[in-house]
N, C-alpha and C positions, 0 to 999 in steps of 0.2 A: 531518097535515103535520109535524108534530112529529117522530113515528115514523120518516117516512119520511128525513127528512133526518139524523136520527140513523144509522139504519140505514143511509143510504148511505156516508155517512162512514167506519162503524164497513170496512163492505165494501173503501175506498179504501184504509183502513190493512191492511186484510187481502193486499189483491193485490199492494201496495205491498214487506209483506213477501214474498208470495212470489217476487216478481219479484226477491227479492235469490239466488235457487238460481242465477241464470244466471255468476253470481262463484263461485259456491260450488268448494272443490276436495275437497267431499264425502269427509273428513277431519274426524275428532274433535275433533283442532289445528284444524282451521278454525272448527268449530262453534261451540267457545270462545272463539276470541279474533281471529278475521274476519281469518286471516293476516297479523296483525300488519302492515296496510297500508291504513288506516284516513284520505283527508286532512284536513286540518286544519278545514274547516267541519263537515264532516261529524262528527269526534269533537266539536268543541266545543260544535254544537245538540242532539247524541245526548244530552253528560254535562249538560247544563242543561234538559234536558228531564226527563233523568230525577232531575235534584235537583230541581225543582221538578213536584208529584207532587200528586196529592187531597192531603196537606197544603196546599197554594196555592191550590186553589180550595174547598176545603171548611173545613180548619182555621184556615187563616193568614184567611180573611173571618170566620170566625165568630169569633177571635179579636178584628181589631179591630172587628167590631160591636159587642164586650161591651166593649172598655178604651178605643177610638177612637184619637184620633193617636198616643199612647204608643208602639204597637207597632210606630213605625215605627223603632223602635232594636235591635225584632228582625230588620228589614230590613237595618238599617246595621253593625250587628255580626256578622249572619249573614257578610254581603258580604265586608267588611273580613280577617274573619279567615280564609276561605275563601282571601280573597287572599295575603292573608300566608304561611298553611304552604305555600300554592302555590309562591309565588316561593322559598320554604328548601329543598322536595322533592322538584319535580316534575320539574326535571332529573336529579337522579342519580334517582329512581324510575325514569324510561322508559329510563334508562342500564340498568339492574339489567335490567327487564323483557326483554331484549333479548335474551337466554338459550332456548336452544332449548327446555331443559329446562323453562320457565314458561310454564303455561297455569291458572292461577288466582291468586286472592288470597294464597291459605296456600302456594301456594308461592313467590310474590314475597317474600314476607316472611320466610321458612324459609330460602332460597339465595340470599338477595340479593349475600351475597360467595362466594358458591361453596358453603359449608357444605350438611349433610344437615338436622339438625333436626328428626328425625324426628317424634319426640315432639311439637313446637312445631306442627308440621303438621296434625298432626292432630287437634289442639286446634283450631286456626284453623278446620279445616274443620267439626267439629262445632260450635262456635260462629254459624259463619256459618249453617251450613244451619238452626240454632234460631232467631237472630234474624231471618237475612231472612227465613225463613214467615212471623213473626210479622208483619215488615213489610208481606209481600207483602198479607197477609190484610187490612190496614189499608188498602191501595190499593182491594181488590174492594170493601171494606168502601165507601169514599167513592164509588165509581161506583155504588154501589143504593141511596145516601142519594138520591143526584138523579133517579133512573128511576124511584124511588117516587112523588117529588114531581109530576114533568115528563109521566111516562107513565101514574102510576096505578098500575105493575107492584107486587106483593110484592117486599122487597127481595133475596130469595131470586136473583132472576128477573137484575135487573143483577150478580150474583156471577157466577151460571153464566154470561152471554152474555159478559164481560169475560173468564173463564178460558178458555170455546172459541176464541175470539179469539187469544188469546194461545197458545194450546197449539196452533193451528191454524201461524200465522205461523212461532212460534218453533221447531216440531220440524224446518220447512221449511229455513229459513236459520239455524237457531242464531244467535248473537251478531251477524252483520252483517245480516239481518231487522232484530233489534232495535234497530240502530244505523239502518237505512233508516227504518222507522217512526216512529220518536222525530226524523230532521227534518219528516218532515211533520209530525206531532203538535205540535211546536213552533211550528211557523207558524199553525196552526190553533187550539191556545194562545193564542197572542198574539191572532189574531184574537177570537177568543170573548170575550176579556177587555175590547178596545178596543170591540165592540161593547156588552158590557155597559158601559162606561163611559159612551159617549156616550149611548147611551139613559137611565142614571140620570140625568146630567145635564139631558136633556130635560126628563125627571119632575118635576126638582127647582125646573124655571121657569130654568133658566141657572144657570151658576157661581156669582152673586154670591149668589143666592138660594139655591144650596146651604149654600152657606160660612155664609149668617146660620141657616141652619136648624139645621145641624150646632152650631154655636155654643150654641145654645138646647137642644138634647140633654140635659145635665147642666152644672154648673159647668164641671168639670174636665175634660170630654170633648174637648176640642181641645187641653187641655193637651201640649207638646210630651214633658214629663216624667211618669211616672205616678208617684201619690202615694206617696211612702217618705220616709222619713225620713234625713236623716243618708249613711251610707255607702251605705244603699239602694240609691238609683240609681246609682253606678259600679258596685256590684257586679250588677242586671239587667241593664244594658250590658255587662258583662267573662263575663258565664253565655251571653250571645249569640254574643259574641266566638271563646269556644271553640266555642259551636256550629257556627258555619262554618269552625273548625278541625278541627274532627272529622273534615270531608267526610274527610280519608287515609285515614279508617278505615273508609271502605264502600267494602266488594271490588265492589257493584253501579257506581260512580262509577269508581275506580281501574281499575277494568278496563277503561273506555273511555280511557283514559290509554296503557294499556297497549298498546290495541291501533292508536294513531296512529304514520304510516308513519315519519317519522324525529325525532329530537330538535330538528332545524333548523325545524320546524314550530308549537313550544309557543307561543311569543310570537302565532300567528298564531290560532293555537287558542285563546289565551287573551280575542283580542278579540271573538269571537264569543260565550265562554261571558259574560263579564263583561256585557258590550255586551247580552246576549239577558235575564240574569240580572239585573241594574238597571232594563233598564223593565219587565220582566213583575214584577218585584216591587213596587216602586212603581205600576203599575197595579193590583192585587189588593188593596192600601190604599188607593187609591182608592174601590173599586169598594165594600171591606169597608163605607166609610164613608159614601159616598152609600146602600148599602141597610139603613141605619141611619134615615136619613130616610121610605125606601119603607115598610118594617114596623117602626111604633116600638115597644120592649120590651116584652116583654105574657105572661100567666103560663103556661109551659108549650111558651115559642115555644123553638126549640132555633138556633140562631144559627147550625149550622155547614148548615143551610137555606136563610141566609140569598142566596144565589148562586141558586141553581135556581129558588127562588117569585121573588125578583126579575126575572132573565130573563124570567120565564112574565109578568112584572105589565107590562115596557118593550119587549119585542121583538114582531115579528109571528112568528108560531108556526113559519115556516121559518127563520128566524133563532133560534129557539128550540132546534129541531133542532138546528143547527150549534155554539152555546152548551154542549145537551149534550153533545156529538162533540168538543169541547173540554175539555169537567171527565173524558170518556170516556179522552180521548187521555191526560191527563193520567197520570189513573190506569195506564192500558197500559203507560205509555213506563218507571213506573218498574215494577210487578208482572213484566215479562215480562225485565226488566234483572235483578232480584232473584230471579226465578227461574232463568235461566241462572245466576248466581254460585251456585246453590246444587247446580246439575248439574255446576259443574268441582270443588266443593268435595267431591261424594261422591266422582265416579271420578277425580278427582287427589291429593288430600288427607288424607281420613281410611281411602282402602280401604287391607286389610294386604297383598293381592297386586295393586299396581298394573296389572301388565300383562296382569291378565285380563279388566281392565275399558276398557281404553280405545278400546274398538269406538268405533263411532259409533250406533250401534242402541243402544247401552248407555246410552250420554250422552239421548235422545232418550227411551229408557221412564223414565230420572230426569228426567227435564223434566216426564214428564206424572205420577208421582207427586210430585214435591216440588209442585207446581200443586194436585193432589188434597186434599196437605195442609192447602193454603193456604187453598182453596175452605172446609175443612169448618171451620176455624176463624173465617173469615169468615162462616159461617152461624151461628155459637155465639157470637161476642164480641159484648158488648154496651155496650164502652166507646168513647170517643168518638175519631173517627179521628186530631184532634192530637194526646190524649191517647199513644194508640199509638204512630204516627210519632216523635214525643217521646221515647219510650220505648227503641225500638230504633235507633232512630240514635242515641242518647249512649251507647247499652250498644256499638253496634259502635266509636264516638266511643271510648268508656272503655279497652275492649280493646286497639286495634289502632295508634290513632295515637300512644301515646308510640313504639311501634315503630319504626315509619315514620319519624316525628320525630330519631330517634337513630341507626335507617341513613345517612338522608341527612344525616347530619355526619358520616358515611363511620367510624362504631365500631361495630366488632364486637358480638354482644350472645352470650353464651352461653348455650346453649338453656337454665339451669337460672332463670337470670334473666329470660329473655325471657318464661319461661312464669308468672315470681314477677309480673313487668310486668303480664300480660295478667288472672290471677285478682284481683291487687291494686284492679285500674281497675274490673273488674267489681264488686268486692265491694265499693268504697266506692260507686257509682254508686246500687245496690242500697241499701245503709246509709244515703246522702243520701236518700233519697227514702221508706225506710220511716219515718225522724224526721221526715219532713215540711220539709225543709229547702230542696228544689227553688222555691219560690216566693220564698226569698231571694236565689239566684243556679242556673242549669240546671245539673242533677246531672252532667253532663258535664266541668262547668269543675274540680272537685274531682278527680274518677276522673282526668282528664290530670294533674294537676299528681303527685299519690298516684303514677299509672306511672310518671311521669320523676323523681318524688323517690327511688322504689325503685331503678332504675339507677344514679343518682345515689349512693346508701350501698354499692351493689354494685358499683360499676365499678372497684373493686380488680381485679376477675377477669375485666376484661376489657381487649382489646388495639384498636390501631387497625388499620383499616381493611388499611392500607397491609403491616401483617405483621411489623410491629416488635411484641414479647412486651414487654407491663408485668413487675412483679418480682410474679412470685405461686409460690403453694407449687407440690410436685410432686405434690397432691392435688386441686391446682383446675385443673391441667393435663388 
């Protein structure tokens, strides 16, 4: 039963996407970027589906299993600052995107004012295609932690059916597949989660009887604050903050951005990401900490489990099914978003003869090797999926959003700087986290601050927006 309702699911998101070819105007332009005509529910359940990814049901549970109510200020700082860079950049971004000429990340951020940047592009695009594998790999990685548990399968087994999947849908409809998919997936999310809710609850004899159990956990385990000292806790709050500021910096996110039909739309777009984004997070801290009472801490239990044995322990096994079809979808809506951004980033991006590549057959053989990639990395990494996710969303976080950040205050960046920006955020991201300094505040919040402080020393040599020249030499011209 289990099987089967998984496997029906999995089929639903399959037909789902391909029933998006009947839109299709079967065009490379289209594959990428769903002819920039996207409306406003539709991009906004797509981009929150695909930010909330097996991180959410695999990492962000196992997370607060081990630290409990704490983590819910990785919730509230995520939220917050997601909102924030939104409301500074999301209008002139889908302003910029508007350009016939852009059909990826690296080249949103290369000709935002019209400029070539060549160089800068092509940076962006190798960049992108190395971190989102990494990420992609990190998604299959959390769908075969649950089909091990739920189905018995080797984890081998949920890698490959999650990549046919997606390589199925997506070579079908490119980017608007992905965009249909990711609202069912979404709904299906939500439900997976509400179900695991109520049924821990049932478990736990009723709310109040949860609440006094959880209480009993540890001292500190409901603590609203996790234990630091001193400046501690503003700066884990202010290391979350950036993390949901980051979001500009993932070409997989932005590019659902990019491809909604007019700007008149944002506001409307925004209440649905927000609005979907606040209870499905706050439900997965729920859920983290009710299955803290179900399997209490014990030697060898691995917590980011703690989601799929609980289902198996509260639902009846067709419910179980749909549960996984849930943590399933999760994982699909972002792997198969991450792997398109990394088929506009080859043949838009980093190739040196653009225009021998922008077939659509072309686009379509890099979907299924960038995929390939992703698959055999997920069969070799052995570290823990929020560890990953963590990892490459603050490195794409590091690179790309002081960029973004500094466009949309409508200044110029010259490519010499933009490209100082991008290895700057990288390398200290990298540096923060080989000292071991990431548990003091998320390696991300530093690498942002580093790109805009580099600007910031550099921005002698650069001009505004608008085309009035600051006084610089006739060598920095």
């Amino acid at each position: 039963m289990i099987a089967s309702g998984f496997l029906l699911s999995l089929l639903l998101f399959m037909l789902i996407g391909i029933a998006s070819v009947v839109q299709s105007r079967h065009t490379a332009e289209d594959y990428l970027v769903a002819g920039k005509a996207i409306p406003a529910w539709l991009a906004g359940l797509s981009a929150v589906a695909t930010n909330n990814s097996g991180f959410m049901f695999i990492g962000m549970i196992g997370l607060t299993y081990a630290t409990g109510l704490s983590s819910i200020w990785l919730m509230a700082g995520w939220i917050l600052g997601d909102l924030m860079v939104s409301l500074l950049t999301l209008r002139r971004l889908h302003a910029a995107s508007r350009s016939p000429r852009i059909h990826s990340y690296g080249g949103l951020l290369a000709h935002w004012h019209g400029d070539e940047n060549t160089l800068l592009r092509r940076l962006i695009g190798v960049l992108t295609v190395f971190f989102l594998t990494l990420y992609a790999a990190a998604q299959l990685k959390a769908g075969s932690k649950a089909t091990a548990v739920l189905l018995a399968w080797e984890p081998g087994w949920g890698v490959l059916i999650g990549a046919v999947v997606v390589l199925i849908y997506s070579t079908v409809g490119g980017l608007r597949a992905s965009i249909w998919t990711d609202a069912a997936q979404s709904l299906v999310m939500l439900v997976g989660m509400g179900l695991l809710l109520f049924g821990g609850v049932q478990l736990a004899g009723g709310w109040e009887s949860a609440v006094q159990q959880l209480g009993a956990v540890t001292p500190h385990y409901m603590d609203w604050f996790p234990q630091r000292e001193g400046i501690g806790i503003p700066l884990f709050i202010l290391g979350w903050l950036f993390g949901g500021a980051a979001v500009v910096g993932q070409p997989h996110i932005v590019i659902r951005f990019i491809s909604l039909e007019s700007t008149q739309q944002l506001n409307r777009m925004r209440l649905y990401y927000y609005g979907w984004f606040t209870l499905f997070y706050g439900a997965t801290i729920l859920v983290g900490l009710l299955s803290r009472i179900t399997f209490p801490e014990g030697a060898g239990f691995d917590p980011e489990l703690a989601l799929p044995m609980m289902a198996q322990q509260v639902l009846p096994e067709l419910m179980v099914g749909l549960v996984l079809a849930a943590l399933f979808a999760a994982t699909l809506s972002t792997a198969d978003s991450l792997i398109l951004s990394c088929t506009a980033a080859v043949t838009r991006d980093f190739v040196q003869h653009p225009g021998r590549v922008h077939s659509l057959w072309f686009a379509k053989a890099t979907t299924a090797a960038v995929l390939g990639m992703a698959v055999a990395i997920a069969l070799s990494g052995a570290d823990s999926v929020f560890t990953m996710v963590l990892d490459a969303w603050g490195l794409l976080g590091a690179a790309f959003a002081p960029l973004v950040i500094i466009h949309a205050l409508n200044r110029r960046i010259p490519q010499p700087l933009a490209i100082t920006m991008v290895v700057s955020g990288v390398a200290t991201f990298l540096l923060w986290q080989q000292f071991g300094w990431g548990g003091a505040i998320y390696s991300v919040a530093p690498a942002i601050v580093v790109g805009l402080s580099v600007y910031a020393v550099g921005r002698g040599a650069t001009r505004p927006a608008d085309g009035s020249v600051k006084q610089v030499s006739q060598g920095q011209r």
